[in-house]
N, C-alpha and C positions, 0 to 999 in steps of 0.2 A: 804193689800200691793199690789201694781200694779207690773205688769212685766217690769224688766228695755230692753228687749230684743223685745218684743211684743209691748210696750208701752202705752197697755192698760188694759190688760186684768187682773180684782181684782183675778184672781186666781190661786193664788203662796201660796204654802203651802211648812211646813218645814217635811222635815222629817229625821229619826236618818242613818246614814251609817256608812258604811264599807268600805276604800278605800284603794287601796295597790296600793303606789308611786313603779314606778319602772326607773331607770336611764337608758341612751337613749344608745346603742348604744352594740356593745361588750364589752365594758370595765364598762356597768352596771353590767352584769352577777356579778362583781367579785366584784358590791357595796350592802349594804344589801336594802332590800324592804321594805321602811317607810310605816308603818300603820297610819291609819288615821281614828278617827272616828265623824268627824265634822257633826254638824246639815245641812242639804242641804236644799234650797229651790229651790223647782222646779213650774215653771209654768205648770200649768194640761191644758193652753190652747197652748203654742208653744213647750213647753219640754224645755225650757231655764232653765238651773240649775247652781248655785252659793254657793260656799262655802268656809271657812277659813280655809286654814292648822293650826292646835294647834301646840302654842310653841314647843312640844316635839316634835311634826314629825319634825318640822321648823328647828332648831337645825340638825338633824340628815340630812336634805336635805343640811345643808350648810355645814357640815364636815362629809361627808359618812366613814365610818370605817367600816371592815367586821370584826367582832370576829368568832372564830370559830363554834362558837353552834346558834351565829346569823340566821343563813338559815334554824336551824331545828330544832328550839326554837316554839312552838306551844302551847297555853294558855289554 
């Protein structure tokens, strides 16, 4: 697969993540922090990296709700 940011370079590899959405501003403090554990590809020649929010974080980014135990709920 080439890089869509470098435009040439065959090496873009995927790898697994960890990413914690956080909403923009002071009034994110009081939204919760979407996990996200989407496959990333990143270019190993420019660092251009790409990846898709899953359904369930997607969801949670378009109607943020804070439950209580939400902020200190830990797996």
């Amino acid at each position: 697969m080439k890089c869509r940011s470098c435009g040439g370079s065959p090496e873009v590899q995927a790898f697994d993540s960890e990413i914690a959405l956080h909403f923009p501003g002071f009034d994110g403090l009081n939204k919760p922090i979407v996990w996200a554990f989407p496959k990333v590809l990143i270019c190993l020649e420019c660092g251009f990296a790409e990846f898709l929010v899953p359904d369930d974080s997607m969801q949670t980014l378009r109607n943020p709700t804070r439950s209580p135990k939400s902020h200190t709920h830990l797996i």
